[in-house]
C-alpha positions as CSV (number, residue, x, y, z in Angstrom):
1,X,-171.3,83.3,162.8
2,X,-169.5,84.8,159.8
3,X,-166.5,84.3,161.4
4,X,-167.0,80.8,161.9
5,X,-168.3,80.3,158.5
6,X,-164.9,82.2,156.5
7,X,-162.8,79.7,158.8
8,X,-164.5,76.8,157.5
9,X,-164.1,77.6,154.4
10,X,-160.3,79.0,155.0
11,X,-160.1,75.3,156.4
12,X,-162.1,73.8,153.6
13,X,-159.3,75.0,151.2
14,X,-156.4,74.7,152.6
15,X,-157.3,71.0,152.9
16,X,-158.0,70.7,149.6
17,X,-155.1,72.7,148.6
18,X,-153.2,70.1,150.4
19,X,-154.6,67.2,149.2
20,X,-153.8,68.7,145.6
21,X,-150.4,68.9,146.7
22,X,-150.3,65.6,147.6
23,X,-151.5,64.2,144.3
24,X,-149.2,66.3,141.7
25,X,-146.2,64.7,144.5
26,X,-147.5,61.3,144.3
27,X,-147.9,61.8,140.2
28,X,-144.7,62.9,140.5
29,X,-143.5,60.1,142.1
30,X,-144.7,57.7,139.9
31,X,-143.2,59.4,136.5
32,X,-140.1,59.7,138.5
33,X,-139.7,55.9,139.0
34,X,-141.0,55.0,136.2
35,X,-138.6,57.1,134.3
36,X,-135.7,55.6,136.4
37,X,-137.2,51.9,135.3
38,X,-136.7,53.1,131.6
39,X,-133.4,54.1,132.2
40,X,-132.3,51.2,133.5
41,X,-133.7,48.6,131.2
42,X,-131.8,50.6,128.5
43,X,-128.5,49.9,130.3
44,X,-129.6,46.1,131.4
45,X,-130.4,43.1,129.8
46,X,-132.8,42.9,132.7
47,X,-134.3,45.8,134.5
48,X,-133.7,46.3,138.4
49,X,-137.2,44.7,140.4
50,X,-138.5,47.7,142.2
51,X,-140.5,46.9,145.3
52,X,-142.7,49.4,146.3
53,X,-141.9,50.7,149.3
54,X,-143.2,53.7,151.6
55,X,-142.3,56.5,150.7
56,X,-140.3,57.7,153.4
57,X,-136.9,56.3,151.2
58,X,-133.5,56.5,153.1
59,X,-131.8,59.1,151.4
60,X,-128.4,57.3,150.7
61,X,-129.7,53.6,149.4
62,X,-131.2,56.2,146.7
63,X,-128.0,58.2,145.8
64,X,-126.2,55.0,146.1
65,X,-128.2,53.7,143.6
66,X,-128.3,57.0,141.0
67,X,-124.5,56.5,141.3
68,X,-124.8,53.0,140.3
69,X,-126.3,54.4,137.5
70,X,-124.1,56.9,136.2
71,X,-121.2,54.6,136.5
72,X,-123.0,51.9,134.2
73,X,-123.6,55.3,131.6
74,X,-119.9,56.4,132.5
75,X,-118.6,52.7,131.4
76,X,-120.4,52.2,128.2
77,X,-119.5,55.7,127.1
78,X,-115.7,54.8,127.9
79,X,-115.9,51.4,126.0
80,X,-117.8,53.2,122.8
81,X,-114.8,55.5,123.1
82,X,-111.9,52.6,123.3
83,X,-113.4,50.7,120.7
84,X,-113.5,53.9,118.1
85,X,-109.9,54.9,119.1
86,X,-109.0,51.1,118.4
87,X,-110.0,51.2,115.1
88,X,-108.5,54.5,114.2
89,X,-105.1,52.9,115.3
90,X,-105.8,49.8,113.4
91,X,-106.6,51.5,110.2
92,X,-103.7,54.1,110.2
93,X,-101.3,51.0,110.7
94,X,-103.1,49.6,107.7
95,X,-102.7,52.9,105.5
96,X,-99.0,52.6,106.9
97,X,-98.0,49.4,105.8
98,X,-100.0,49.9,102.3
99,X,-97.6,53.0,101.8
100,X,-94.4,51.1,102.7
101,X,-95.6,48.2,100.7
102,X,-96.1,50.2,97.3
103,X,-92.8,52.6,98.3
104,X,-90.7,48.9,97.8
105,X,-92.8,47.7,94.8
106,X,-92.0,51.0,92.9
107,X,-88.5,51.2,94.1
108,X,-87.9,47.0,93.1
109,X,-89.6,48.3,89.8
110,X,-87.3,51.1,89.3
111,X,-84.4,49.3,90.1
112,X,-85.3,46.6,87.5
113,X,-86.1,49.3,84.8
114,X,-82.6,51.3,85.5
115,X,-80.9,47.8,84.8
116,X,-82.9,47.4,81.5
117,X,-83.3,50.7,79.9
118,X,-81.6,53.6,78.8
119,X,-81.8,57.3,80.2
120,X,-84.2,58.6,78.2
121,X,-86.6,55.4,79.3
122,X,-85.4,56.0,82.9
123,X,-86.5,59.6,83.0
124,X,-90.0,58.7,81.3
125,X,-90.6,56.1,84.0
126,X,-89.2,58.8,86.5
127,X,-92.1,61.5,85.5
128,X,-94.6,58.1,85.3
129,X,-93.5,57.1,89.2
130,X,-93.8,60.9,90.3
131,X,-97.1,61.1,89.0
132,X,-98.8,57.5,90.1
133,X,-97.0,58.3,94.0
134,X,-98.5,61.9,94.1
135,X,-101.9,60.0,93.2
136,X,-101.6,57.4,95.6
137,X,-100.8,60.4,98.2
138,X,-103.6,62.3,96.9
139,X,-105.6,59.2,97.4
140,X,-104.1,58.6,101.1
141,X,-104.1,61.9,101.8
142,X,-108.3,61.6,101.1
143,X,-108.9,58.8,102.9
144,X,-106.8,60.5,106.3
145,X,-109.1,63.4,105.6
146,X,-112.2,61.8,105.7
147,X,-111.5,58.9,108.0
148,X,-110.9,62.4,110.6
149,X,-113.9,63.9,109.9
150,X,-116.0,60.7,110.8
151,X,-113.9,60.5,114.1
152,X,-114.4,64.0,114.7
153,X,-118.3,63.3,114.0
154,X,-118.5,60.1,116.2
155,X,-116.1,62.2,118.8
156,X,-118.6,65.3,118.7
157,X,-121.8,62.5,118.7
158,X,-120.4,60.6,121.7
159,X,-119.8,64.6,123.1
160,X,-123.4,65.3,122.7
161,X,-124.6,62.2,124.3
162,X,-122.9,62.4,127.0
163,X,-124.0,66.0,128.0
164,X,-127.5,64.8,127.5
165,X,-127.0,62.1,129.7
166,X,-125.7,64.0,132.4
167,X,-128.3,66.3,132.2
168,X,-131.2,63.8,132.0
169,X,-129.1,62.4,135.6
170,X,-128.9,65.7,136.9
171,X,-132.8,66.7,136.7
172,X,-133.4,62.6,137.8
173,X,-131.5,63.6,141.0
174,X,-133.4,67.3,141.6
175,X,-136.4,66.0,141.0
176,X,-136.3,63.1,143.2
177,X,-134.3,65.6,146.4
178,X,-137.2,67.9,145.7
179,X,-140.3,65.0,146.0
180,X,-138.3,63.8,149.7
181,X,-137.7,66.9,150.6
182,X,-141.3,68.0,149.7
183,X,-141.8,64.1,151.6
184,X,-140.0,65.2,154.6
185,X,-142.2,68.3,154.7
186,X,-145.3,66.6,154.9
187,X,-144.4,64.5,157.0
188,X,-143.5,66.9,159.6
189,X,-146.7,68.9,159.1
C-alpha cells in the first residue's frame, strides 16, 4: 500500500514537474517571438505578420528567416559606414581646395607687393605671410585633428553596435535551437 501510495505521488510530481516545464517553454516562446517582432519593426517600416503556427516550426524556414535578419542589420550598418566615409572625403577635398585657394591668394599678393615695394617692405610682408600661413595651418591642422577624433568616435560607436547586435542575434538563435530542441524532446516523450 505504501508502495503504491510513494508512486502516486512520484507520478503526481513528475507530472507537475512537467507541466512546469512546459510553461517556462511556452513563456519562453512567447518572449522569444515577441522579441524577434521588436526587432524587426526596428529595421521595417512595417513589421513581418506572424501567424501563429504549431509549434513544431521547420527548422530552416526559421534560420532562413534569422539570416534575413542579419543581412537587413548587416546592410544598414554598411550604408551608416559609406555615408560617414563619404563625408570624410568630401570634407578633406574641401580643406584641400581652401589650402590651394589661400596658397594663390598670398602668392598673387606677394607678387603684387614685390612689384610695389622695397626690400625692407618685402621682408616685413615676408615675416607677416609666415606668420598668417603657420596660423591658417595651425588652424587646418585643428580642424584634421578633430574631424579624426569624431570619425574615430563614430568608427568605435558603429564598432560597439555592431558587436551588440551580433550578440543580441547570437543569443536570438540559442535561445530559439534550445526551445525546438527542448520542442523536439517533448515531443518524442
Amino acid at each position: 500500500m505504501n508502495a503504491q501510495k510513494t508512486n502516486f505521488i512520484q507520478l503526481e510530481h513528475t507530472l507537475r514537474s512537467r507541466d512546469y516545464k512546459v510553461r517556462n517553454l511556452e513563456f519562453e516562446i512567447r518572449r522569444t517571438d515577441e522579441f524577434k517582432k521588436r526587432m524587426e519593426a526596428q529595421t521595417t517600416k512595417q513589421p513581418f505578420e506572424y501567424i501563429n503556427k504549431p509549434y513544431t516550426v521547420n527548422i530552416q524556414q526559421n534560420k532562413a528567416e534569422l539570416q534575413r535578419i542579419k543581412q537587413k542589420f548587416q546592410d544598414i550598418e554598411t550604408k551608416k559606414i559609406n555615408q560617414s566615409r563619404l563625408k570624410s572625403i568630401e570634407l578633406k577635398r574641401e580643406l584641400q581646395a581652401t589650402q590651394v585657394q589661400a596658397t594663390n591668394m598670398f602668392q598673387k599678393e606677394y607678387d603684387r607687393k614685390k612689384e610695389n615695394r622695397n626690400l625692407v617692405y618685402e621682408l616685413d610682408w615676408q615675416r607677416n605671410m609666415r606668420i598668417q600661413s603657420a596660423k591658417m595651418y595651425k588652424q587646418n591642422e585643428q580642424i584634421k585633428f578633430s574631424q579624426g577624433i569624431s570619425q574615430l568616435k563614430q568608427e568605435r560607436a558603429e564598432e560597439l553596435k555592431n558587436t551588440i547586435k551580433q550578440k543580441v542575434q547570437q543569443e536570438i538563435e540559442l535561445r530559439f535551437n534550445l526551445m525546438v530542441s527542448k520542442r523536439a524532446q517533448s515531443a518524442k516523450k
